[in-house]
PQR file of N, CA, C, O and H, with PARSE charges and radii, in Angstrom:
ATOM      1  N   UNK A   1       9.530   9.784  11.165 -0.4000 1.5000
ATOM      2  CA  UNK A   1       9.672  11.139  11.669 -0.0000 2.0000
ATOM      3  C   UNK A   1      10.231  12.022  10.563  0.5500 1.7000
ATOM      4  O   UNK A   1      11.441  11.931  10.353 -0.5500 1.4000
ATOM      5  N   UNK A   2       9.393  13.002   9.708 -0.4000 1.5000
ATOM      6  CA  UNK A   2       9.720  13.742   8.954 -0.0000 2.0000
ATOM      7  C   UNK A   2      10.573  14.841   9.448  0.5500 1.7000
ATOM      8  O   UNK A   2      10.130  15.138  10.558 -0.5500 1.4000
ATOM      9  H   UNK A   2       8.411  13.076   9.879  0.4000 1.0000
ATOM     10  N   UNK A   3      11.493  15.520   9.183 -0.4000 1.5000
ATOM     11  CA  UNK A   3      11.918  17.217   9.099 -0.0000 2.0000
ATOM     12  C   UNK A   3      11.586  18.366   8.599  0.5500 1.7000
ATOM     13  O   UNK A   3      11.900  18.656   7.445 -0.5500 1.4000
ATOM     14  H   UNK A   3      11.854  15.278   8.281  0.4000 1.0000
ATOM     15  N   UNK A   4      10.937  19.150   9.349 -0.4000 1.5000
ATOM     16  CA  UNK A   4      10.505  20.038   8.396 -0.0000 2.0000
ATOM     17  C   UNK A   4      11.880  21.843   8.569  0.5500 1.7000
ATOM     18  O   UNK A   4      12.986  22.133   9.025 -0.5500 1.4000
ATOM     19  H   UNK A   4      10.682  18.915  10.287  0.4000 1.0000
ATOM     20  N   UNK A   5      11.028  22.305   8.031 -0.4000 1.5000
ATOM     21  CA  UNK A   5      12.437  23.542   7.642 -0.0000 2.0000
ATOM     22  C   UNK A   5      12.801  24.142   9.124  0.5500 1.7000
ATOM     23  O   UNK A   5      13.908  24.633   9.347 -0.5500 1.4000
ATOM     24  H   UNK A   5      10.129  22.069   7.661  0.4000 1.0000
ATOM     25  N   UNK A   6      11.659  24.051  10.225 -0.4000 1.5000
ATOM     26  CA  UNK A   6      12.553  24.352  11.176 -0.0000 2.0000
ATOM     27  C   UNK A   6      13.669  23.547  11.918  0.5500 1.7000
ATOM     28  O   UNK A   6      14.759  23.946  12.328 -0.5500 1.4000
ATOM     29  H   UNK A   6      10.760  23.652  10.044  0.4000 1.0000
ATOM     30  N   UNK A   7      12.936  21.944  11.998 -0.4000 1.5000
ATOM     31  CA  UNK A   7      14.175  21.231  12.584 -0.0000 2.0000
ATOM     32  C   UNK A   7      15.390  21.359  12.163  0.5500 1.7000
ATOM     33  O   UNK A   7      16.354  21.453  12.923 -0.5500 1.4000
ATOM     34  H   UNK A   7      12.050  21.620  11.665  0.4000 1.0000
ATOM     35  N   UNK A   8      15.489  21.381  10.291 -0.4000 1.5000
ATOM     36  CA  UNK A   8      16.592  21.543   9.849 -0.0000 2.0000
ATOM     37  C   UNK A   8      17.555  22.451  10.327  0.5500 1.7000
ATOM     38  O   UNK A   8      18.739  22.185  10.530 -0.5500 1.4000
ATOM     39  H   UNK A   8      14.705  21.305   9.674  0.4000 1.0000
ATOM     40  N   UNK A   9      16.831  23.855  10.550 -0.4000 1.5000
ATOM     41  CA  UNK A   9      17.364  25.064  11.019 -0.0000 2.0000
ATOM     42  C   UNK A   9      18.325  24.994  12.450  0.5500 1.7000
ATOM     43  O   UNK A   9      19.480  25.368  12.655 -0.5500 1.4000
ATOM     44  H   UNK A   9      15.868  24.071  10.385  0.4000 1.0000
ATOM     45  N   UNK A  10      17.323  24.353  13.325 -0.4000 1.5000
ATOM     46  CA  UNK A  10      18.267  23.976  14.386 -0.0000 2.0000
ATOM     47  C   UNK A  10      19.250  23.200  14.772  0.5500 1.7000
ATOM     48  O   UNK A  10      20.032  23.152  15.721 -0.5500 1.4000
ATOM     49  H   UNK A  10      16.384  24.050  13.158  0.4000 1.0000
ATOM     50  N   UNK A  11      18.889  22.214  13.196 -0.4000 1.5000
ATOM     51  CA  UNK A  11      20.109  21.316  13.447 -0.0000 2.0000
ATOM     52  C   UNK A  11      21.082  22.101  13.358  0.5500 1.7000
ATOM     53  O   UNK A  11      22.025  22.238  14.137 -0.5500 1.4000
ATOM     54  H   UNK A  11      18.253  22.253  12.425  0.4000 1.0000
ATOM     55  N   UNK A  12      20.765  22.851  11.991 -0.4000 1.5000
ATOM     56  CA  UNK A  12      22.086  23.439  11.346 -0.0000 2.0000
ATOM     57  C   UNK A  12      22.639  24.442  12.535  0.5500 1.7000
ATOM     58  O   UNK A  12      23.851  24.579  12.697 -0.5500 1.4000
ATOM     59  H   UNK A  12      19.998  22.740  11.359  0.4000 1.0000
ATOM     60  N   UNK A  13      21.854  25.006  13.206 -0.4000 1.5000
ATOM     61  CA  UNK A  13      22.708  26.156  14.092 -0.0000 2.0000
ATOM     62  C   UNK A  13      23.874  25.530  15.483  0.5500 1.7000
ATOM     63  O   UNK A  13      24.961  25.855  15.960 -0.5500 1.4000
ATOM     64  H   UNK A  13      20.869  24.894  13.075  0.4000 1.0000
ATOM     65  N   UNK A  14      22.623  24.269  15.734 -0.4000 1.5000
ATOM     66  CA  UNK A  14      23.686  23.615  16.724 -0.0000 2.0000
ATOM     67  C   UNK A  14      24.949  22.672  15.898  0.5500 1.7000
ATOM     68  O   UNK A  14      25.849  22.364  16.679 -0.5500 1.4000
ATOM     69  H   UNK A  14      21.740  24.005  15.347  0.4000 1.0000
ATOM     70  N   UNK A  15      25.105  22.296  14.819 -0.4000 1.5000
ATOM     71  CA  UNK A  15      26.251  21.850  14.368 -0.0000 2.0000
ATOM     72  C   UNK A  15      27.214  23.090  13.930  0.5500 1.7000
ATOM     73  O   UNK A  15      28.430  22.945  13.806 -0.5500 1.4000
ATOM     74  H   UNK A  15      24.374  22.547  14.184  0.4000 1.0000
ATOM     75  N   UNK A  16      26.619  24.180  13.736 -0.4000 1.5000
ATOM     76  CA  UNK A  16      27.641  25.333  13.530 -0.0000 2.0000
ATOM     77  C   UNK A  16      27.915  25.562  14.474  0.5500 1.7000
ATOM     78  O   UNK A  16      29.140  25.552  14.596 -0.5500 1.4000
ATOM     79  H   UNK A  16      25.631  24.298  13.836  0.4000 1.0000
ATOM     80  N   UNK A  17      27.048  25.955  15.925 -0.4000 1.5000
ATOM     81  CA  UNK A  17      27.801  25.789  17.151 -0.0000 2.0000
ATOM     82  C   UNK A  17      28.758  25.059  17.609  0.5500 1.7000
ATOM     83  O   UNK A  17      29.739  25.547  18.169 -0.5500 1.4000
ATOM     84  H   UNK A  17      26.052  25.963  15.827  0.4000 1.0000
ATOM     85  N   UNK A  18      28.571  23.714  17.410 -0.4000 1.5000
ATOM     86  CA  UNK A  18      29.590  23.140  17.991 -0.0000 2.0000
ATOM     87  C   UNK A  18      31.106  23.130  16.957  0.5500 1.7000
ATOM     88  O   UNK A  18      32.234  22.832  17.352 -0.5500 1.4000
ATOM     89  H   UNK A  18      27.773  23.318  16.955  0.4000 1.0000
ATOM     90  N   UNK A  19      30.699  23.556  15.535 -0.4000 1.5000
ATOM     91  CA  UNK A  19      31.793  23.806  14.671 -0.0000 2.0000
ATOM     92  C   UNK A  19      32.963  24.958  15.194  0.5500 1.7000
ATOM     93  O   UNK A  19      34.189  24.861  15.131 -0.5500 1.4000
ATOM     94  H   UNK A  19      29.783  23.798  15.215  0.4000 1.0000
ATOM     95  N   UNK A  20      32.022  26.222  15.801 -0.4000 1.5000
ATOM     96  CA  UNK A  20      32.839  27.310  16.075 -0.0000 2.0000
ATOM     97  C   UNK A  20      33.527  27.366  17.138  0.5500 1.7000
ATOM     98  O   UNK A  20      34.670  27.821  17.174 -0.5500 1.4000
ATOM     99  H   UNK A  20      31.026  26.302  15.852  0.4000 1.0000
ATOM    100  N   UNK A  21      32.820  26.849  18.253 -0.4000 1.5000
ATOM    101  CA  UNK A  21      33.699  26.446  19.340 -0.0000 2.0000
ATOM    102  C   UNK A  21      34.721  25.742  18.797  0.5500 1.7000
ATOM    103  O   UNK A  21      35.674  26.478  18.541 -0.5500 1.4000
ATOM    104  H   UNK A  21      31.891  26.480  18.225  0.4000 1.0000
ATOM    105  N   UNK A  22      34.926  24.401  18.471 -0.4000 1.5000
ATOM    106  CA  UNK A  22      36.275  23.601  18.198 -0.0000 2.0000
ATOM    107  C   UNK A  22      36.999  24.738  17.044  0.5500 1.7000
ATOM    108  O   UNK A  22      38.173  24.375  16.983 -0.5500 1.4000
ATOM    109  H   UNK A  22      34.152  23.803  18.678  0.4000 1.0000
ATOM    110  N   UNK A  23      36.828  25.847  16.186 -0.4000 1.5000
ATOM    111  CA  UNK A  23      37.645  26.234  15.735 -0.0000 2.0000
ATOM    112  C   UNK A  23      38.284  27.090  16.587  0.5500 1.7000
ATOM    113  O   UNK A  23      39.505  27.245  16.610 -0.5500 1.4000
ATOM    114  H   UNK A  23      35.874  26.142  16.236  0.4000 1.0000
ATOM    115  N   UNK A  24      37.333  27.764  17.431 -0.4000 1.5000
ATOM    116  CA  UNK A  24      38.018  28.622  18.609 -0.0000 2.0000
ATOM    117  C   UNK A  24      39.039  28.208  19.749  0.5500 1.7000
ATOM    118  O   UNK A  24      39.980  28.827  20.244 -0.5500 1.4000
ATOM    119  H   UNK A  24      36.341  27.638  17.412  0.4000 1.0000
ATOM    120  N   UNK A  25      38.429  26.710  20.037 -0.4000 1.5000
ATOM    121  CA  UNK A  25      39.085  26.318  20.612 -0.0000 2.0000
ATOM    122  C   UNK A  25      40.869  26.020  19.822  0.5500 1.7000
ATOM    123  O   UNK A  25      41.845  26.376  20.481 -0.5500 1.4000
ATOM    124  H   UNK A  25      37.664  26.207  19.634  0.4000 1.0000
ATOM    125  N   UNK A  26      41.011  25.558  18.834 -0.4000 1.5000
ATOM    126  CA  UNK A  26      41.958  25.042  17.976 -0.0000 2.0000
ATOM    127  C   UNK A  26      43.021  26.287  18.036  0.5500 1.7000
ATOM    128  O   UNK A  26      44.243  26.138  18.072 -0.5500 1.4000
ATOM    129  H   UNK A  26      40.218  25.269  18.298  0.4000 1.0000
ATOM    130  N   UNK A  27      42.208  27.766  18.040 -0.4000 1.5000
ATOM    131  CA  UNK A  27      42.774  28.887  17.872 -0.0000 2.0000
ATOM    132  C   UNK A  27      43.737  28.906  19.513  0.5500 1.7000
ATOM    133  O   UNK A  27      44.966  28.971  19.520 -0.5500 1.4000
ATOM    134  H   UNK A  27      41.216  27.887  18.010  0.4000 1.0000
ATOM    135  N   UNK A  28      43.337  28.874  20.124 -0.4000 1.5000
ATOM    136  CA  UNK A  28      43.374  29.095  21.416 -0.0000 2.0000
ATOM    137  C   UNK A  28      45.035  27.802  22.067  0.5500 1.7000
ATOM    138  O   UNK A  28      46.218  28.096  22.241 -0.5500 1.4000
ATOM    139  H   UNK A  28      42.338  28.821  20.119  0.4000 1.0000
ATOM    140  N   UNK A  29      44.374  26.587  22.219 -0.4000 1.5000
ATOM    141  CA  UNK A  29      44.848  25.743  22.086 -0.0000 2.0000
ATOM    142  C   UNK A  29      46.406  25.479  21.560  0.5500 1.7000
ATOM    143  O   UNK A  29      47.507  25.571  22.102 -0.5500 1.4000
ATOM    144  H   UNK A  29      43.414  26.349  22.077  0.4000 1.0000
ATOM    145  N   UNK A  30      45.893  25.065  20.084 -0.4000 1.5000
ATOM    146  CA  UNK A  30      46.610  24.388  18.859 -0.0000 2.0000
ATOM    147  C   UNK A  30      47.347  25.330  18.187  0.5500 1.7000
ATOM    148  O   UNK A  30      48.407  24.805  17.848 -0.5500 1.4000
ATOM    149  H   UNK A  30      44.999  24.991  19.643  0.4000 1.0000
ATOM    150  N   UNK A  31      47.268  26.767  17.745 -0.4000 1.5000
ATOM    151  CA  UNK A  31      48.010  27.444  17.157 -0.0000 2.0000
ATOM    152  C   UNK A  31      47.944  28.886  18.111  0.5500 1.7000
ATOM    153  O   UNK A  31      47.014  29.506  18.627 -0.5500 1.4000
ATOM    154  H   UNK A  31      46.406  27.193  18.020  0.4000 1.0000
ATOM    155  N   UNK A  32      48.996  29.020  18.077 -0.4000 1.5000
ATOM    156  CA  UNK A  32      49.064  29.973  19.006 -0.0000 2.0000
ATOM    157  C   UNK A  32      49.996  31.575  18.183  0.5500 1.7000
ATOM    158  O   UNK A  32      50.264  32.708  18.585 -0.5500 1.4000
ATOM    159  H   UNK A  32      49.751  28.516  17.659  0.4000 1.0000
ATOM    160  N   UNK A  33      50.157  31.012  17.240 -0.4000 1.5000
ATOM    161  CA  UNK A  33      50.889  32.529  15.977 -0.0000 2.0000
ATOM    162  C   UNK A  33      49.741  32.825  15.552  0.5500 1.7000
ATOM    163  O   UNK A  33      48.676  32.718  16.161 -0.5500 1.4000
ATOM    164  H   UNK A  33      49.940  30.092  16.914  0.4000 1.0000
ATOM    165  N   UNK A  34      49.923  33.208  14.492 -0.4000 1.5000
ATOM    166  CA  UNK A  34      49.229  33.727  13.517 -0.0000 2.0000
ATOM    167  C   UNK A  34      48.152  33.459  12.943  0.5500 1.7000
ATOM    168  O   UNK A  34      47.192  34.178  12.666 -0.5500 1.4000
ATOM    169  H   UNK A  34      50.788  33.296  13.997  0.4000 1.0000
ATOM    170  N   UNK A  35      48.449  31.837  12.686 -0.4000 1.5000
ATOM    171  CA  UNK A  35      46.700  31.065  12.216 -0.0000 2.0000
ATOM    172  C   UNK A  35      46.046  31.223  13.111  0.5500 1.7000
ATOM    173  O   UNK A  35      44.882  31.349  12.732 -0.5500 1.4000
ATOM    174  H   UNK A  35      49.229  31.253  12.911  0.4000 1.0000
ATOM    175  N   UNK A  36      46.172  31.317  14.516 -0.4000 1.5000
ATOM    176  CA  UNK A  36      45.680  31.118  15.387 -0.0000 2.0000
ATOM    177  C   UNK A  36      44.346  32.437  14.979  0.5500 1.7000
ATOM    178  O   UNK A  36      43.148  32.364  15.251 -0.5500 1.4000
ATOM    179  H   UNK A  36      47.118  31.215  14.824  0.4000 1.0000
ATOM    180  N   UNK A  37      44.784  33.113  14.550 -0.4000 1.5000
ATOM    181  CA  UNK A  37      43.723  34.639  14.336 -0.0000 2.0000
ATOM    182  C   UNK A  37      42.545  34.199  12.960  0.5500 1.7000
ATOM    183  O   UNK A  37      41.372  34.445  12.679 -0.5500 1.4000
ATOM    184  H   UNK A  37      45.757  33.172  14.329  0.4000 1.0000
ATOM    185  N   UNK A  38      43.472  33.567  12.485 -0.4000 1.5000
ATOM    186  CA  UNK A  38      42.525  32.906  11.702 -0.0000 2.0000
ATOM    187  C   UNK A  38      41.633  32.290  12.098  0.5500 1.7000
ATOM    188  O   UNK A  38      40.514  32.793  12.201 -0.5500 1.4000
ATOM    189  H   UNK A  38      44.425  33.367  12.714  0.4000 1.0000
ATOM    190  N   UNK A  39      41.936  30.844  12.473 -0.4000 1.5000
ATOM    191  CA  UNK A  39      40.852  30.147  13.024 -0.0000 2.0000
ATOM    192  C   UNK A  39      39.608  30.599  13.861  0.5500 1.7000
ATOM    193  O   UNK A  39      38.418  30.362  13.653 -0.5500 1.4000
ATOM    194  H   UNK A  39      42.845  30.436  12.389  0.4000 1.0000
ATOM    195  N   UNK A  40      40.316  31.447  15.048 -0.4000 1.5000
ATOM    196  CA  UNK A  40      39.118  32.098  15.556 -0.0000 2.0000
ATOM    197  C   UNK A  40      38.163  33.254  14.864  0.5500 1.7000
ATOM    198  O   UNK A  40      37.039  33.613  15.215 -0.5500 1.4000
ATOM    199  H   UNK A  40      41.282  31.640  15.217  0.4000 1.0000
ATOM    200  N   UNK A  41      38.949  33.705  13.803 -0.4000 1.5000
ATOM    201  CA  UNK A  41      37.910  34.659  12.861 -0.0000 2.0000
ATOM    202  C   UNK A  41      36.475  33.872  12.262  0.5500 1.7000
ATOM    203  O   UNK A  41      35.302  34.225  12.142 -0.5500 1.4000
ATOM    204  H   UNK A  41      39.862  33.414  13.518  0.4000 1.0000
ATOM    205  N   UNK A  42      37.174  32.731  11.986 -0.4000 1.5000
ATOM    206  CA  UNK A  42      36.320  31.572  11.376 -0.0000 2.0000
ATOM    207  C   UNK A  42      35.426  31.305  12.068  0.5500 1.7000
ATOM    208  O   UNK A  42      34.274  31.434  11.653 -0.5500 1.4000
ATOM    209  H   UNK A  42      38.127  32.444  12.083  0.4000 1.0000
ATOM    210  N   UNK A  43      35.704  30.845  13.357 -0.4000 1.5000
ATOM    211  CA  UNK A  43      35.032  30.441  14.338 -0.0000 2.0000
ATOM    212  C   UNK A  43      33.954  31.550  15.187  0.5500 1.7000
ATOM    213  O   UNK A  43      32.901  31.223  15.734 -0.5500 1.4000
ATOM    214  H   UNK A  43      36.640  30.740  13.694  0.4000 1.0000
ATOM    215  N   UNK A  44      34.595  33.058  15.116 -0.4000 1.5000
ATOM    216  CA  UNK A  44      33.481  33.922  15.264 -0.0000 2.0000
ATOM    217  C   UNK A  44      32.501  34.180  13.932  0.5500 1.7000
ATOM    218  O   UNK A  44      31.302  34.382  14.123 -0.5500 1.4000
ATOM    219  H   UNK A  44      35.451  33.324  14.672  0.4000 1.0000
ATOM    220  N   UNK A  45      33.017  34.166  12.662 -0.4000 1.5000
ATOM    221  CA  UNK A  45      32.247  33.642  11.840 -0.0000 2.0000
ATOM    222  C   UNK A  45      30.416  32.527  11.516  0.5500 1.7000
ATOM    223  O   UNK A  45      29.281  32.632  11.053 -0.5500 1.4000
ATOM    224  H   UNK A  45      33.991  34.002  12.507  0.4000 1.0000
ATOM    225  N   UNK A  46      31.348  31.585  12.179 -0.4000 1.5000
ATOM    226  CA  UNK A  46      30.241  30.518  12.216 -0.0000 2.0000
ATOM    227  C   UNK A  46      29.198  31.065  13.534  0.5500 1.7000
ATOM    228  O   UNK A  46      28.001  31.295  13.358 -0.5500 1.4000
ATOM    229  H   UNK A  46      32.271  31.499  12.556  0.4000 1.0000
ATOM    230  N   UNK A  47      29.770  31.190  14.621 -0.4000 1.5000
ATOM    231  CA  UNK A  47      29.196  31.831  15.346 -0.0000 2.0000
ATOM    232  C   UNK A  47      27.925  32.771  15.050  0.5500 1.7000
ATOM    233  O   UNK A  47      26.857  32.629  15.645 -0.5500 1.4000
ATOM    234  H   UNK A  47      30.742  31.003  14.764  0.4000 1.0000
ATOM    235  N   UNK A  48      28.182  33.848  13.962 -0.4000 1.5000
ATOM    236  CA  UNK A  48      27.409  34.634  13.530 -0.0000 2.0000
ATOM    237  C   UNK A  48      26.224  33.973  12.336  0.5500 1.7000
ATOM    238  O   UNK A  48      25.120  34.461  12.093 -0.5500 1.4000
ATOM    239  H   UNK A  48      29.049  33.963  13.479  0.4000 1.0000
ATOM    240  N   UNK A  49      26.603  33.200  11.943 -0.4000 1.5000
ATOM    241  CA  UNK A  49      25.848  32.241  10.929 -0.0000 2.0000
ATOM    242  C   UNK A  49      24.753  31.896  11.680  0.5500 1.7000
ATOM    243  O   UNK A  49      23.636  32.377  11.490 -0.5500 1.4000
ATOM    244  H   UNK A  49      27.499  32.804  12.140  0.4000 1.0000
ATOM    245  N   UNK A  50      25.121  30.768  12.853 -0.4000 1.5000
ATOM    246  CA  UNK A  50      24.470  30.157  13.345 -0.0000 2.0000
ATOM    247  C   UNK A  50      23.446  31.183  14.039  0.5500 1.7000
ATOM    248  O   UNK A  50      22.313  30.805  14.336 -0.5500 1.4000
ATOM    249  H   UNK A  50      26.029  30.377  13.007  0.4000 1.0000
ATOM    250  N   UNK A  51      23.757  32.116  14.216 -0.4000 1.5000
ATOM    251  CA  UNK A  51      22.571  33.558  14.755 -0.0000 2.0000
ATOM    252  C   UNK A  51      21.909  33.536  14.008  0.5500 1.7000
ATOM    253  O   UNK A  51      20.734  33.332  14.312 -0.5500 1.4000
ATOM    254  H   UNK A  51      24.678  32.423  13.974  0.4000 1.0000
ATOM    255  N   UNK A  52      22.345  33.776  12.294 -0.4000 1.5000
ATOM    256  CA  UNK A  52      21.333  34.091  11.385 -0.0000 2.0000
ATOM    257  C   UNK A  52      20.399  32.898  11.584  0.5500 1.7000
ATOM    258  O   UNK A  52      19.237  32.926  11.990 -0.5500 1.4000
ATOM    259  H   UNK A  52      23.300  33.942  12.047  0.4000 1.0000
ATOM    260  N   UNK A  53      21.192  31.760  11.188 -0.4000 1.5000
ATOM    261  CA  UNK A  53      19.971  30.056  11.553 -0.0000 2.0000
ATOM    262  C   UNK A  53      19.236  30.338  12.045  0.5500 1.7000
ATOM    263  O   UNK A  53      18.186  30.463  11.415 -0.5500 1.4000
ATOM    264  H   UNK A  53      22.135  31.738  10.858  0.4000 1.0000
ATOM    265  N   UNK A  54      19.235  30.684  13.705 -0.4000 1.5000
ATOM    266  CA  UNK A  54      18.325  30.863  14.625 -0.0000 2.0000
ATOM    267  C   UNK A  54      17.160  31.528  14.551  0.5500 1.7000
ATOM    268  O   UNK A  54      15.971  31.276  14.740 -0.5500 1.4000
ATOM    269  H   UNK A  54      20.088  30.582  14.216  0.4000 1.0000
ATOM    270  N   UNK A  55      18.119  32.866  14.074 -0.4000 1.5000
ATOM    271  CA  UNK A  55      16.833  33.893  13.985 -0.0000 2.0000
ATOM    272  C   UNK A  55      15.499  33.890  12.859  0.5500 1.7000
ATOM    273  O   UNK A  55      14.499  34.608  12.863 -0.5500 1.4000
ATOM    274  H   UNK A  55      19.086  33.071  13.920  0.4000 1.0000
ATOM    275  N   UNK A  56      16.013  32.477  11.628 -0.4000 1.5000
ATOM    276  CA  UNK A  56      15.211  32.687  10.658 -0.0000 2.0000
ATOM    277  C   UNK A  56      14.224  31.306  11.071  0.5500 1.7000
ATOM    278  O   UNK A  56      13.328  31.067  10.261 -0.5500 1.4000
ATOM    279  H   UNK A  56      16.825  31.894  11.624  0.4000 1.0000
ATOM    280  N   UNK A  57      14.333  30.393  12.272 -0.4000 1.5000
ATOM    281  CA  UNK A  57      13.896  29.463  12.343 -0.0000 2.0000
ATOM    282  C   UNK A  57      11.985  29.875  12.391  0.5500 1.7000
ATOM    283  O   UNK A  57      11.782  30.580  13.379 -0.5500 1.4000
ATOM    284  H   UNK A  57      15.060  30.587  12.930  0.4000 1.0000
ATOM    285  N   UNK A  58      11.061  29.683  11.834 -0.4000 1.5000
ATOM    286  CA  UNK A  58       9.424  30.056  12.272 -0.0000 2.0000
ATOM    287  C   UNK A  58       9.717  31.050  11.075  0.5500 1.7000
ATOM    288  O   UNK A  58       8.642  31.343  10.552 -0.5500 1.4000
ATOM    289  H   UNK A  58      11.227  29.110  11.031  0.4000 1.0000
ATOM    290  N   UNK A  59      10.425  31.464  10.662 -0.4000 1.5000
ATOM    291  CA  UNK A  59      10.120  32.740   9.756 -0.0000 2.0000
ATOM    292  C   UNK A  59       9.906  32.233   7.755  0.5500 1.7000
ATOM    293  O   UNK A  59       9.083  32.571   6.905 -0.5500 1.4000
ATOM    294  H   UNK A  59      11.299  31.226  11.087  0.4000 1.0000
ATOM    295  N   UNK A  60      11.073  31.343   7.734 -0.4000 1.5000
ATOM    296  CA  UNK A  60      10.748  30.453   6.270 -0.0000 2.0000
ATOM    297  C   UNK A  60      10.055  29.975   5.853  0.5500 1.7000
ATOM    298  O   UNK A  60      10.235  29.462   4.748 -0.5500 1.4000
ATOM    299  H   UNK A  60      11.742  31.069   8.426  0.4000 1.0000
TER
END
C-alpha cells in the first residue's frame, strides 16, 4: 500500500489535530498561570496548520 501526497496530508492534519487538542487540553488542565496561555496559543496554532493541511489536500 503506497502513500501518495494526499494520504500524507491527512495524516498530517489528523496528527496535528490530535497534537492541538492535548496542548489545549494541558493549557486548561495542567497549567493554569501563565504557560497555560502559551500552550493553548500553540495549540490554536496547530489547529490552524492543520486547516492549511486540509485545505491543500487534491490541490498539490
Amino acid at each position: 500500500m503506497g502513500m501518495n501526497k494526499n494520504t500524507v496530508l491527512a495524516w498530517a492534519t489528523f496528527i496535528m489535530i490530535i497534537m492541538g487538542i492535548i496542548l489545549i487540553g494541558l493549557a486548561i488542565y495542567r497549567y493554569a498561570d501563565v504557560a497555560g496561555w502559551g500552550f493553548a496559543a500553540v495549540g490554536i496554532g496547530f489547529f490552524s496548520i492543520a486547516w492549511v493541511f486540509n485545505a491543500l489536500k487534491g490541490r498539490v
